[in-house]
Every structure is written in C-alpha cells, then in structure tokens.
PyMOL Python script that loads the backbone (N, CA, C, O; Angstrom):
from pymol import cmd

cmd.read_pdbstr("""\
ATOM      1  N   UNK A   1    -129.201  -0.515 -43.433  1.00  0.00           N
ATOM      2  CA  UNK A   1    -128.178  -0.667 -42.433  1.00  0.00           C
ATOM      3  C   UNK A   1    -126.883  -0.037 -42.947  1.00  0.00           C
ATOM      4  O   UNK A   1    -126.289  -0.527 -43.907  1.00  0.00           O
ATOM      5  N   UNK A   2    -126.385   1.209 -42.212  1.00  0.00           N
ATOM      6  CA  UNK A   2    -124.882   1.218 -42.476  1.00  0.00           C
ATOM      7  C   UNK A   2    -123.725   0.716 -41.794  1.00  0.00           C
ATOM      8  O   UNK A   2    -123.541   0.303 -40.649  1.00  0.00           O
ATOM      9  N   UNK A   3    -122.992   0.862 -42.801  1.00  0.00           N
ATOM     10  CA  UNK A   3    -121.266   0.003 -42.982  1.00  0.00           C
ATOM     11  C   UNK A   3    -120.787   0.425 -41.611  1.00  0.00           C
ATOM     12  O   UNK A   3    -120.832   1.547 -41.107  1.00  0.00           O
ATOM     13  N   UNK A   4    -120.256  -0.858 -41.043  1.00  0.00           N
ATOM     14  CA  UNK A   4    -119.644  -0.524 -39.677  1.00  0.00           C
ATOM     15  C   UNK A   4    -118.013   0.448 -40.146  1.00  0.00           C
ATOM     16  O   UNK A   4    -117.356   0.243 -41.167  1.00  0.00           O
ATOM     17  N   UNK A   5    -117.742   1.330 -39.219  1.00  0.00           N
ATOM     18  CA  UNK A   5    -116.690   2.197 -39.535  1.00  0.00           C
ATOM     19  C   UNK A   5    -115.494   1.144 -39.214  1.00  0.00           C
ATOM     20  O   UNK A   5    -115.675  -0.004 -38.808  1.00  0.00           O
ATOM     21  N   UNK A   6    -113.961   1.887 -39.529  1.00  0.00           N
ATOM     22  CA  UNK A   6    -112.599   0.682 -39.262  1.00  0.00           C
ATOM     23  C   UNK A   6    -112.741   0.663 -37.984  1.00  0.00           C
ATOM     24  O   UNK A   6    -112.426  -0.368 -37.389  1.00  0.00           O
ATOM     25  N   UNK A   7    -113.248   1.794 -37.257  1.00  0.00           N
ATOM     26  CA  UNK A   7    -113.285   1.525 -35.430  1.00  0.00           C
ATOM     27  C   UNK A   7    -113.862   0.194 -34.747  1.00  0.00           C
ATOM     28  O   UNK A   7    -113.541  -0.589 -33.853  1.00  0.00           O
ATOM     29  N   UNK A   8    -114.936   0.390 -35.712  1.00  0.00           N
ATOM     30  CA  UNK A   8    -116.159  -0.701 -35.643  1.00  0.00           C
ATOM     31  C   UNK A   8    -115.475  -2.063 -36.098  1.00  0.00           C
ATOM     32  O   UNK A   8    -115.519  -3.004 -35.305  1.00  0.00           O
ATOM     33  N   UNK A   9    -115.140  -2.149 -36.751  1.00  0.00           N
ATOM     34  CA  UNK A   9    -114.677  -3.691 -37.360  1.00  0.00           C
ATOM     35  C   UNK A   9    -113.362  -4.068 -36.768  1.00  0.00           C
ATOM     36  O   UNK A   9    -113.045  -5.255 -36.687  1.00  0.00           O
ATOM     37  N   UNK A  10    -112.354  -2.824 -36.228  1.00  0.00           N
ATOM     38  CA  UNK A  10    -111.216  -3.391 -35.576  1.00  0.00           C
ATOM     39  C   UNK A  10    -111.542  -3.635 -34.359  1.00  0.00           C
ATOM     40  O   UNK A  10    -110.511  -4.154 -33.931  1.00  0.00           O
ATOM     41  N   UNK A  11    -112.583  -3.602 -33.158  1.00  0.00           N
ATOM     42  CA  UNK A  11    -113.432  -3.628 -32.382  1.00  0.00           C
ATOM     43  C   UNK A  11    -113.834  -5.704 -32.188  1.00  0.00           C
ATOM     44  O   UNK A  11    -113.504  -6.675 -31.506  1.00  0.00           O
ATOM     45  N   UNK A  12    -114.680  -5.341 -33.271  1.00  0.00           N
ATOM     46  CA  UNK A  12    -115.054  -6.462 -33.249  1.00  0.00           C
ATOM     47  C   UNK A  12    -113.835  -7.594 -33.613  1.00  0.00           C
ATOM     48  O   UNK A  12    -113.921  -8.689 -33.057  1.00  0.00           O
ATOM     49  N   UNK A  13    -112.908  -7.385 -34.371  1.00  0.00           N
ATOM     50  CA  UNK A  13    -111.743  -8.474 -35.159  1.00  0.00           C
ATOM     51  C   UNK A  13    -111.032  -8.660 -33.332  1.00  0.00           C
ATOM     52  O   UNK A  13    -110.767  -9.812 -32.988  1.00  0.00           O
ATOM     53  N   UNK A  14    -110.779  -7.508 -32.305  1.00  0.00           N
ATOM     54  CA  UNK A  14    -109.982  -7.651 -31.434  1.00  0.00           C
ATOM     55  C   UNK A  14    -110.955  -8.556 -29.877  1.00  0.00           C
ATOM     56  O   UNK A  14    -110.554  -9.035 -28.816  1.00  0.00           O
ATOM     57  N   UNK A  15    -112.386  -8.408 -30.542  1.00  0.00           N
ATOM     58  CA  UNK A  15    -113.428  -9.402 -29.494  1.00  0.00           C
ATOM     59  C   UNK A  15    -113.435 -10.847 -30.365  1.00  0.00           C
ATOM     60  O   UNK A  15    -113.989 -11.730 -29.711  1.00  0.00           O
ATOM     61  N   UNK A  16    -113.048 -11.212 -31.424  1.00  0.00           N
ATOM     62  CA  UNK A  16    -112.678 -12.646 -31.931  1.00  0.00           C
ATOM     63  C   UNK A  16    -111.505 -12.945 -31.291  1.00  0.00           C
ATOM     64  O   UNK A  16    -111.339 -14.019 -30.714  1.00  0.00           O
ATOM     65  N   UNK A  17    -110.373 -11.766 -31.365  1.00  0.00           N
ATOM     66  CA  UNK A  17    -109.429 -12.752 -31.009  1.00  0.00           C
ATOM     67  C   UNK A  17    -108.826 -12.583 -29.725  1.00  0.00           C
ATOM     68  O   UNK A  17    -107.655 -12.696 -29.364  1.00  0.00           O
ATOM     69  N   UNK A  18    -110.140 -12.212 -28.958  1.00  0.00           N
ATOM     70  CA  UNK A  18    -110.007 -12.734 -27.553  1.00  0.00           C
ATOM     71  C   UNK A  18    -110.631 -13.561 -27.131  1.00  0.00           C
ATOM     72  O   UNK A  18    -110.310 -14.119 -26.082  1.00  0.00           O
ATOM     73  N   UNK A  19    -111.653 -13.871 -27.784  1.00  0.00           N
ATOM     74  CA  UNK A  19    -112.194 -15.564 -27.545  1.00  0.00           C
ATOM     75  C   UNK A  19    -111.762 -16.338 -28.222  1.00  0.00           C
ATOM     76  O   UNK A  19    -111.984 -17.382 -27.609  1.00  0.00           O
ATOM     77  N   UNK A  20    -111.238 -16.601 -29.168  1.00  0.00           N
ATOM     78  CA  UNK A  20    -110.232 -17.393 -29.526  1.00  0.00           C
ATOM     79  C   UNK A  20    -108.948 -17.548 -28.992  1.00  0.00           C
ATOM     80  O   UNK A  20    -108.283 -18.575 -29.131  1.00  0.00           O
ATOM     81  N   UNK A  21    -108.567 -16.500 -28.351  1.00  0.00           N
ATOM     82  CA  UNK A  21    -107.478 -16.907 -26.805  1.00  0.00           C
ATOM     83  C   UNK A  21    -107.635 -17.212 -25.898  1.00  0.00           C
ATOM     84  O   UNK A  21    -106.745 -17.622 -25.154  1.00  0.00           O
ATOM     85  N   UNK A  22    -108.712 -17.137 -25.641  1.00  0.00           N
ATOM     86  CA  UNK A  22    -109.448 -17.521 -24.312  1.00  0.00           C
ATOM     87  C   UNK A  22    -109.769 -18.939 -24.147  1.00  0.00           C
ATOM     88  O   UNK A  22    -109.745 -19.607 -23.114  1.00  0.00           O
ATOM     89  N   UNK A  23    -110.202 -19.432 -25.853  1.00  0.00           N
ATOM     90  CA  UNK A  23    -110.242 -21.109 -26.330  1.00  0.00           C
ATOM     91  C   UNK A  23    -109.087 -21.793 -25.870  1.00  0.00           C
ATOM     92  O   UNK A  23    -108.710 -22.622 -25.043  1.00  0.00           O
ATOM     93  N   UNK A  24    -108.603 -20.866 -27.034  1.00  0.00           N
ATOM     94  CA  UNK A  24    -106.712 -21.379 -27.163  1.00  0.00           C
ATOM     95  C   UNK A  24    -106.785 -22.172 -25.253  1.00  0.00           C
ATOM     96  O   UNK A  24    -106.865 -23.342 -24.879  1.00  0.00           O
ATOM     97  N   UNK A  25    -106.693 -20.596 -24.331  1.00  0.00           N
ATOM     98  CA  UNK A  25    -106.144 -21.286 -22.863  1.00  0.00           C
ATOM     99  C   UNK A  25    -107.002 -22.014 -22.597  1.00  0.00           C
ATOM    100  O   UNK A  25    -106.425 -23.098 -22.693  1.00  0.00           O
ATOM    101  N   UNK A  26    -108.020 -22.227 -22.316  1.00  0.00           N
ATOM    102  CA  UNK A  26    -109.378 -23.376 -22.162  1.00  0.00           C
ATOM    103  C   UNK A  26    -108.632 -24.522 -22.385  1.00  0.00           C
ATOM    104  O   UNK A  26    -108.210 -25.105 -21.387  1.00  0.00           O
ATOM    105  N   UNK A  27    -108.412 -24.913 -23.346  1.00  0.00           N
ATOM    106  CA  UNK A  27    -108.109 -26.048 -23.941  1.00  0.00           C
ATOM    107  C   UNK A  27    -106.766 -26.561 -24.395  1.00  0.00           C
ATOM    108  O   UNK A  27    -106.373 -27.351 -25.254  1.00  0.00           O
ATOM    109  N   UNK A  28    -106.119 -25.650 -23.298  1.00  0.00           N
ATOM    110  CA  UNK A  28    -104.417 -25.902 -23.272  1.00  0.00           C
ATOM    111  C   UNK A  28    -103.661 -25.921 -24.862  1.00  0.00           C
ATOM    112  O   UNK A  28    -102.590 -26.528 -24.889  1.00  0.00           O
ATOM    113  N   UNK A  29    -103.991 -25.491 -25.783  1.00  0.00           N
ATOM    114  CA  UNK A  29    -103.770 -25.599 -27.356  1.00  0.00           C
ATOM    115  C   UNK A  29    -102.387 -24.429 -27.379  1.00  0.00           C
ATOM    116  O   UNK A  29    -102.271 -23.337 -26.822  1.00  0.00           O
ATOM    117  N   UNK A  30    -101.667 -25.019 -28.066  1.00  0.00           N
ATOM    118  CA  UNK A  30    -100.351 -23.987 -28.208  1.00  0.00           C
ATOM    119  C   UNK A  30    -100.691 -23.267 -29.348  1.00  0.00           C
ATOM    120  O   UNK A  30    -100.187 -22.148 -29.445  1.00  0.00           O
ATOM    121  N   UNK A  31    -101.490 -23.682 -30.302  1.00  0.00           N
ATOM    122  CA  UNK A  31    -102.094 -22.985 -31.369  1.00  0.00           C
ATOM    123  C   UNK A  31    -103.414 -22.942 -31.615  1.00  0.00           C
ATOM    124  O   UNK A  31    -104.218 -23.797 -31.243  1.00  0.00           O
ATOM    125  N   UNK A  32    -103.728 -21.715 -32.394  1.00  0.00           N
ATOM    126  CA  UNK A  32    -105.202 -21.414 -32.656  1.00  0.00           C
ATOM    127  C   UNK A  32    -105.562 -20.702 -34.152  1.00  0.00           C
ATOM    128  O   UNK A  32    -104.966 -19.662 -34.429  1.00  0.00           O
ATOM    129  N   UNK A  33    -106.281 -21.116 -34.861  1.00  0.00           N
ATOM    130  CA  UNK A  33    -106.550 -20.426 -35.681  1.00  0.00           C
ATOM    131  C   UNK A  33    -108.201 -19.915 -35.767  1.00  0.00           C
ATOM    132  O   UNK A  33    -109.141 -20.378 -35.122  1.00  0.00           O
ATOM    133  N   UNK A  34    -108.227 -18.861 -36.734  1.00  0.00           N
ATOM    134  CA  UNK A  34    -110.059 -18.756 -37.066  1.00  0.00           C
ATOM    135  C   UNK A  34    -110.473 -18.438 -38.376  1.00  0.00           C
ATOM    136  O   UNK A  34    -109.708 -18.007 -39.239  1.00  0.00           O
ATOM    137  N   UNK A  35    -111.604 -18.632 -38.521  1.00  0.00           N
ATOM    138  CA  UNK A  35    -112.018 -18.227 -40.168  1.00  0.00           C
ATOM    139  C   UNK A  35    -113.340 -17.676 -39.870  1.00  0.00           C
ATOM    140  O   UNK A  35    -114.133 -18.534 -39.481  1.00  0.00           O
ATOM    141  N   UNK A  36    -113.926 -16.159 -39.962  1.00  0.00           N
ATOM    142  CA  UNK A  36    -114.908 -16.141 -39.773  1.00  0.00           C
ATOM    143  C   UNK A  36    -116.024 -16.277 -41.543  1.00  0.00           C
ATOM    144  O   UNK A  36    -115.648 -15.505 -42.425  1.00  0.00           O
ATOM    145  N   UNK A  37    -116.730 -16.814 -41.743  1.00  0.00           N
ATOM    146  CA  UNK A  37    -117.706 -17.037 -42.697  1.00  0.00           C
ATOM    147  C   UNK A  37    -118.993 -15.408 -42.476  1.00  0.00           C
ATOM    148  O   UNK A  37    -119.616 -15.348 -41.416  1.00  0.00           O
ATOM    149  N   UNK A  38    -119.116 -14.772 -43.083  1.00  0.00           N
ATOM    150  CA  UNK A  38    -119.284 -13.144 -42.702  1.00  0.00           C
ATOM    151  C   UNK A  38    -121.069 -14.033 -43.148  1.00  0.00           C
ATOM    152  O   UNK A  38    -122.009 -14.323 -42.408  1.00  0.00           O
ATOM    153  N   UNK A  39    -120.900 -14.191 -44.438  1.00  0.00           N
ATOM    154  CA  UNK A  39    -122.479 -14.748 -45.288  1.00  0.00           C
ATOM    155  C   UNK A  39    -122.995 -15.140 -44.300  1.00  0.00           C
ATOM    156  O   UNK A  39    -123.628 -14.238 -43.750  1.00  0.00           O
ATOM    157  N   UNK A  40    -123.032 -16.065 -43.796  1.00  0.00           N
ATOM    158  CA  UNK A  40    -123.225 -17.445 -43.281  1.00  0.00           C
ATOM    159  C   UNK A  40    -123.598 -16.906 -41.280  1.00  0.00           C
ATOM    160  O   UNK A  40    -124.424 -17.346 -40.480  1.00  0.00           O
ATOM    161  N   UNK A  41    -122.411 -15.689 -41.134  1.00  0.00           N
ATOM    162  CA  UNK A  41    -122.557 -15.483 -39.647  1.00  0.00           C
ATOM    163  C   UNK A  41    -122.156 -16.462 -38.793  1.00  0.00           C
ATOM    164  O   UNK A  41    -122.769 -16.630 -37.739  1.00  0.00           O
ATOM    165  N   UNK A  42    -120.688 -17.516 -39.251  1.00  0.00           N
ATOM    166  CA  UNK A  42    -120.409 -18.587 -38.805  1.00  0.00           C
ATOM    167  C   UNK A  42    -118.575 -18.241 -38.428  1.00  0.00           C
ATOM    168  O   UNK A  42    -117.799 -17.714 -39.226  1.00  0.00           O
ATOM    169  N   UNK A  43    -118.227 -18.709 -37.013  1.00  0.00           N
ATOM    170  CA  UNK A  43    -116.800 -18.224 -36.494  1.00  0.00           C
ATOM    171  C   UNK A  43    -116.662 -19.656 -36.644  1.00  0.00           C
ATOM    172  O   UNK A  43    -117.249 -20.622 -36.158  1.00  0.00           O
ATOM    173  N   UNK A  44    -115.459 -19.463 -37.680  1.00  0.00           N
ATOM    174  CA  UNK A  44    -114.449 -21.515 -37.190  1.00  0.00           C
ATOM    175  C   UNK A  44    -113.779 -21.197 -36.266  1.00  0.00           C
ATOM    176  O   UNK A  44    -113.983 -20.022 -35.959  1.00  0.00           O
ATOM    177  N   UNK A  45    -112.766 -21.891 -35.414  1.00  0.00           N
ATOM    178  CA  UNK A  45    -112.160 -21.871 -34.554  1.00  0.00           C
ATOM    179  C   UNK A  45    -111.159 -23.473 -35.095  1.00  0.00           C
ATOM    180  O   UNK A  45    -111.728 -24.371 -35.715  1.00  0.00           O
ATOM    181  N   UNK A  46    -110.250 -23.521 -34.865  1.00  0.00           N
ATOM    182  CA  UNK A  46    -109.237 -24.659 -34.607  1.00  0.00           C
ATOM    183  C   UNK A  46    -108.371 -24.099 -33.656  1.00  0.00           C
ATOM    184  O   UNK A  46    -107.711 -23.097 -33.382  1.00  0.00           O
ATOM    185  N   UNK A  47    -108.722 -25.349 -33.244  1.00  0.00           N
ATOM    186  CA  UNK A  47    -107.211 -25.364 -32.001  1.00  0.00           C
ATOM    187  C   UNK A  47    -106.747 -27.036 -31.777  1.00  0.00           C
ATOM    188  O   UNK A  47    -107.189 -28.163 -32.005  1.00  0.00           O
ATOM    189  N   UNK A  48    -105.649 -26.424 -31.220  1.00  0.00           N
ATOM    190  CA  UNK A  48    -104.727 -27.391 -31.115  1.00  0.00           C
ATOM    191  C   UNK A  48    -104.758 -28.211 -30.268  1.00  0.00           C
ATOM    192  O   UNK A  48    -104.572 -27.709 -29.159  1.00  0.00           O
ATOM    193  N   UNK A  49    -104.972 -29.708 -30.251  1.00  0.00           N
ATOM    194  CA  UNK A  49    -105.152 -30.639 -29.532  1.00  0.00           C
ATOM    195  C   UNK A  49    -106.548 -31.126 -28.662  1.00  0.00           C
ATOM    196  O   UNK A  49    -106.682 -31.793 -27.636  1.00  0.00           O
ATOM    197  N   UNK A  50    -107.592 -30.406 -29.658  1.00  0.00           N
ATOM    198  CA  UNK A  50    -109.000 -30.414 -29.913  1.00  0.00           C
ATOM    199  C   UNK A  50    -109.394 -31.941 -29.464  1.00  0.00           C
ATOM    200  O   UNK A  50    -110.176 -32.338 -28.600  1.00  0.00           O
ATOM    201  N   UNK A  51    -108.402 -32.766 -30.548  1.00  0.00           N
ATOM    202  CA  UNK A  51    -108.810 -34.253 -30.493  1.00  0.00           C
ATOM    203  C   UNK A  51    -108.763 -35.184 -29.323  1.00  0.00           C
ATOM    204  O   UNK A  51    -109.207 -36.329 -29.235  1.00  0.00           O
ATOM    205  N   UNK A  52    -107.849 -34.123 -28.045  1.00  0.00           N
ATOM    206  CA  UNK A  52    -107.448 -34.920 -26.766  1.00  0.00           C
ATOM    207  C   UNK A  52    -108.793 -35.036 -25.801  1.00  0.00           C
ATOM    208  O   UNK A  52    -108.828 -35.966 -24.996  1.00  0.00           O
ATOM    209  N   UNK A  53    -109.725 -34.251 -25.862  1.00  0.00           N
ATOM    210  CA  UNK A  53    -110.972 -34.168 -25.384  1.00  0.00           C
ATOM    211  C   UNK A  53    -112.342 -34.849 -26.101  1.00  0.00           C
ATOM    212  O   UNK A  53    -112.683 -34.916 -27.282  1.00  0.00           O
ATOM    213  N   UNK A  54    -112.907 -35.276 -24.982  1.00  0.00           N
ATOM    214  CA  UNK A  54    -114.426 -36.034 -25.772  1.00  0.00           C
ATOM    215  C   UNK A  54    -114.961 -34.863 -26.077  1.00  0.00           C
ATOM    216  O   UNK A  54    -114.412 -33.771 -25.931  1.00  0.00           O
ATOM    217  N   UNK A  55    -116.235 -35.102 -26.583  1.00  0.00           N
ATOM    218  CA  UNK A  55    -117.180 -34.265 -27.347  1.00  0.00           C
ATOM    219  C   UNK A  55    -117.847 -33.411 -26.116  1.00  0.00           C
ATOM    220  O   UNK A  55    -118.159 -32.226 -26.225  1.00  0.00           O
ATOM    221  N   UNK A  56    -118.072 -34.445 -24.548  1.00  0.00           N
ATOM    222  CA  UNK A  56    -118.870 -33.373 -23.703  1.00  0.00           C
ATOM    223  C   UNK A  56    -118.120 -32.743 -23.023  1.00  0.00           C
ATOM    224  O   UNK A  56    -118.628 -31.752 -22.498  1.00  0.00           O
ATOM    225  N   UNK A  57    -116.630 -33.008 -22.727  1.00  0.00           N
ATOM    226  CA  UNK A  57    -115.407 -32.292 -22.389  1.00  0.00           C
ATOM    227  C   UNK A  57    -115.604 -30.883 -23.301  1.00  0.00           C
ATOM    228  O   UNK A  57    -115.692 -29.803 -22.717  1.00  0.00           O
ATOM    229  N   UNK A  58    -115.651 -30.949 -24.416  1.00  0.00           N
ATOM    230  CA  UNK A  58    -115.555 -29.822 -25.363  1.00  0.00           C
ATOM    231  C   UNK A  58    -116.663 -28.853 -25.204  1.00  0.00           C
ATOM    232  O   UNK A  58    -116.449 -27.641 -25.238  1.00  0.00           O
ATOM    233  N   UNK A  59    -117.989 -29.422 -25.010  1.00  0.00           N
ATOM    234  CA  UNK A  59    -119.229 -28.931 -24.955  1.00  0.00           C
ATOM    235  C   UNK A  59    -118.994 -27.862 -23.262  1.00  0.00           C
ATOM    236  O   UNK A  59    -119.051 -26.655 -23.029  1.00  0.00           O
ATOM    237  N   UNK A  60    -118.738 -29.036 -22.445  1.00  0.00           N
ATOM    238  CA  UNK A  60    -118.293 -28.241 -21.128  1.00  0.00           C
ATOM    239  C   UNK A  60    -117.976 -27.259 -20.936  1.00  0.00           C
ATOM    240  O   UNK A  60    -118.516 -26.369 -20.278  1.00  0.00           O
ATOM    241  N   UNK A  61    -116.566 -27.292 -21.775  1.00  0.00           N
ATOM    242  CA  UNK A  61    -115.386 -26.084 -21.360  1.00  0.00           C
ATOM    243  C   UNK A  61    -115.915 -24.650 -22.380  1.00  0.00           C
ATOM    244  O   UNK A  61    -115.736 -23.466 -22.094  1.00  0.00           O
ATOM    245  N   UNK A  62    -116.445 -25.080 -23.337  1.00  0.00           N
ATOM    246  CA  UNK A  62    -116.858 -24.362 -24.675  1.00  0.00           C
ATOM    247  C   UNK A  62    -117.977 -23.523 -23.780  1.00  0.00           C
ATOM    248  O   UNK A  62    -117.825 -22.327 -23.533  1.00  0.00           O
ATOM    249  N   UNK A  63    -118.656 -23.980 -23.509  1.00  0.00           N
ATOM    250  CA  UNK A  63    -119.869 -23.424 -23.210  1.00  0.00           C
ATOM    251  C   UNK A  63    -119.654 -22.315 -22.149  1.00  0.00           C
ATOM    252  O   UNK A  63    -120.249 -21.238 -22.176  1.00  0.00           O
ATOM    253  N   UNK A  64    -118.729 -22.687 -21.194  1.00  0.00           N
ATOM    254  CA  UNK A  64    -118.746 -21.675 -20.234  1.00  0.00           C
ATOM    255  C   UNK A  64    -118.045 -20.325 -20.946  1.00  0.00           C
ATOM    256  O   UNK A  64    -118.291 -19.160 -20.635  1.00  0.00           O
ATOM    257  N   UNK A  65    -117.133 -20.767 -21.956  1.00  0.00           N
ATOM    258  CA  UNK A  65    -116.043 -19.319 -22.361  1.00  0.00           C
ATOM    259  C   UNK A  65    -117.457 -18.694 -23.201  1.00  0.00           C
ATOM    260  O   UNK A  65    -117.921 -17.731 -22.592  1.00  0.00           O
ATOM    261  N   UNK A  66    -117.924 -18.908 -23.967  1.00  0.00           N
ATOM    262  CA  UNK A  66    -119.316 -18.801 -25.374  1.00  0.00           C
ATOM    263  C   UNK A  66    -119.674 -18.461 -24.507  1.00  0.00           C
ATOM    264  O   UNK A  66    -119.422 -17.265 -24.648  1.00  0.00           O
ATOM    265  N   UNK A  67    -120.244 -18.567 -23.336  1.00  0.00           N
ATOM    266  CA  UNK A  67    -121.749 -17.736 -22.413  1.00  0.00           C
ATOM    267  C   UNK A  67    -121.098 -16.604 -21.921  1.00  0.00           C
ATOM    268  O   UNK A  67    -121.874 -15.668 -21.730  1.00  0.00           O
ATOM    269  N   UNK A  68    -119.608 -16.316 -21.580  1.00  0.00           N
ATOM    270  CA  UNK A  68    -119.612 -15.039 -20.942  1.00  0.00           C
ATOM    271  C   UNK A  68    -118.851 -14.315 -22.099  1.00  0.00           C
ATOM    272  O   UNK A  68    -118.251 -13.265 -21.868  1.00  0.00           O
ATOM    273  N   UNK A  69    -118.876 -14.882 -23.353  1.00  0.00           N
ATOM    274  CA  UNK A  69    -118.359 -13.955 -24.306  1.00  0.00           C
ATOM    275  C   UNK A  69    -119.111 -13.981 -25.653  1.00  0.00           C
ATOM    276  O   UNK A  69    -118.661 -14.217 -26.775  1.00  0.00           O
ATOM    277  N   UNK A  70    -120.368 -13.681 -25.267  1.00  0.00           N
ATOM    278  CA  UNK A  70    -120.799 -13.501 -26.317  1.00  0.00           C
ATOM    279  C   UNK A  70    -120.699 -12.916 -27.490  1.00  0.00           C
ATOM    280  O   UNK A  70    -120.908 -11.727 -27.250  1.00  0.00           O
ATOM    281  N   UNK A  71    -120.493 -13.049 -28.689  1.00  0.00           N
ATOM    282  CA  UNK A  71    -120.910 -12.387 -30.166  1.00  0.00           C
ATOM    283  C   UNK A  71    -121.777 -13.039 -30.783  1.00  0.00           C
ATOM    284  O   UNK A  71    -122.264 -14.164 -30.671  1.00  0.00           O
ATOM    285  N   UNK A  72    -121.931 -12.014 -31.581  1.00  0.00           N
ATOM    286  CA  UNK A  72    -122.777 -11.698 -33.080  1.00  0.00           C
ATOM    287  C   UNK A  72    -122.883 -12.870 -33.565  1.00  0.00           C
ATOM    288  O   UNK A  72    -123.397 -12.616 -34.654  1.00  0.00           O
ATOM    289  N   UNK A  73    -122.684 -14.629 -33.500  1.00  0.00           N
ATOM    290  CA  UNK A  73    -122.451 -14.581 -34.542  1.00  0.00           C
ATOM    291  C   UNK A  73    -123.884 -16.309 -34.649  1.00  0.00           C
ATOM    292  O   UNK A  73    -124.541 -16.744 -33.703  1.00  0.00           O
ATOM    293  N   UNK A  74    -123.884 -16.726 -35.813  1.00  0.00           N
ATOM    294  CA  UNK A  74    -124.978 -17.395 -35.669  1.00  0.00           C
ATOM    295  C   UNK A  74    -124.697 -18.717 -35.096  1.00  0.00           C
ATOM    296  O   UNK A  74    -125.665 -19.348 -34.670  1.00  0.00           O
ATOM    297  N   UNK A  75    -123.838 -19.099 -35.038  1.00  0.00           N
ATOM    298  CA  UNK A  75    -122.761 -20.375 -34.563  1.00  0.00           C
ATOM    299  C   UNK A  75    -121.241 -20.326 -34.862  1.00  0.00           C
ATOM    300  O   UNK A  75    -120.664 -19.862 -35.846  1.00  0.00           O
ATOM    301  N   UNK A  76    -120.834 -20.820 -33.953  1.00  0.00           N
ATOM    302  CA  UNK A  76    -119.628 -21.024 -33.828  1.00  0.00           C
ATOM    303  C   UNK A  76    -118.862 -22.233 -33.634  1.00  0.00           C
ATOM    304  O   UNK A  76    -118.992 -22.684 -32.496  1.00  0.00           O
ATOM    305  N   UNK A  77    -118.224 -22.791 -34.272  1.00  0.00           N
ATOM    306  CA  UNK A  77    -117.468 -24.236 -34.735  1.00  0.00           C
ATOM    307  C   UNK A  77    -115.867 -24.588 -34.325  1.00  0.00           C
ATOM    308  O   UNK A  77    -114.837 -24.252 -34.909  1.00  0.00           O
ATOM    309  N   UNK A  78    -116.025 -25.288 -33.256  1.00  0.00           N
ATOM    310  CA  UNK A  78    -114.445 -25.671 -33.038  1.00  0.00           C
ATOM    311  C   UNK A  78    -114.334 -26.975 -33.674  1.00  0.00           C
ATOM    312  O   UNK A  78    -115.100 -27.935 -33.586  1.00  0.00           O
ATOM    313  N   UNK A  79    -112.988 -26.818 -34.490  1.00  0.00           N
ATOM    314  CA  UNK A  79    -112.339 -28.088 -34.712  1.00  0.00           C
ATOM    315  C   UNK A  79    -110.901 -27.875 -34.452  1.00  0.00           C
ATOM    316  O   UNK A  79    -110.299 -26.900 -34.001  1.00  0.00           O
ATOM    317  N   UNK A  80    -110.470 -29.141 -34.888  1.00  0.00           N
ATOM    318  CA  UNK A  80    -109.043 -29.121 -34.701  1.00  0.00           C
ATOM    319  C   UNK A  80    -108.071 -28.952 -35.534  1.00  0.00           C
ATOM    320  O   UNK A  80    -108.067 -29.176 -36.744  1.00  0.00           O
ATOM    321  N   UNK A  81    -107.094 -28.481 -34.752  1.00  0.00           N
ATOM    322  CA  UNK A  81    -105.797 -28.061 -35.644  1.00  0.00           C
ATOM    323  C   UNK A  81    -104.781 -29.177 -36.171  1.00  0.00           C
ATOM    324  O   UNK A  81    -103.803 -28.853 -36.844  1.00  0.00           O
TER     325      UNK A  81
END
""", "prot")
cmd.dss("prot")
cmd.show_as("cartoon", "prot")
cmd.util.cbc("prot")
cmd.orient("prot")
C-alpha cells in the first residue's frame, strides 16, 4: 500500500473536521475536540455538554450525522468535554 500524498491526508483531516462540526452543531456543544488513534483506526470526539443527553439521545442524534458521513474509521467515540 502506498503513502497517502499531503493532498490525500489534508482531504481526509478537512472530512474529520467536518464531522466533528457537524457533532459540535448536533449537540449544541460550544466546543469540540478530536484525537484520531491512526493504529487502532479509532476517531475520539469530545464535545461539550455531552453529559446533558442520555445515552439513547446520543445514540439517536450520533447515528444519523455517522450514517451520512461516513469514514474510514473502525469506531468512533464521543465523550465529553
């Protein structure tokens, strides 16, 4: 497999952090952060005020942004900020 080019990786860094804005507005959060785990194929996500929602509130809203924005990645983990 070859090395994705800077096109390639600034590509992909600018499709994280549009689903992670897209979270961010989902979930009314004034802040957002991410950590992607590259090994692992794992996106963190925190956002802000994570804790104001139940678990199927989260699952809900999560699920619809995750299905029409798919990536690469093997899971993806919201917690809170």
């Amino acid at each position: 497999m070859s090395e994705p080019t800077e096109d390639e990786i600034k590509a992909f860094i600018e499709d994280v952090e549009f689903l992670v804005n897209t979270l961010k507005e989902s979930f009314e959060s004034n802040e957002a952060q991410f950590f992607i785990d590259e090994r692992n194929e794992i996106l963190y996500v925190k956002l802000e005020g994570l804790n104001d929602y139940s678990e199927d509130e989260i699952e809900e809203i999560a699920s619809e942004v995750l299905d029409e924005l798919d990536l690469d990645f093997e899971e993806i983990i919201l917690l809170p900020l």
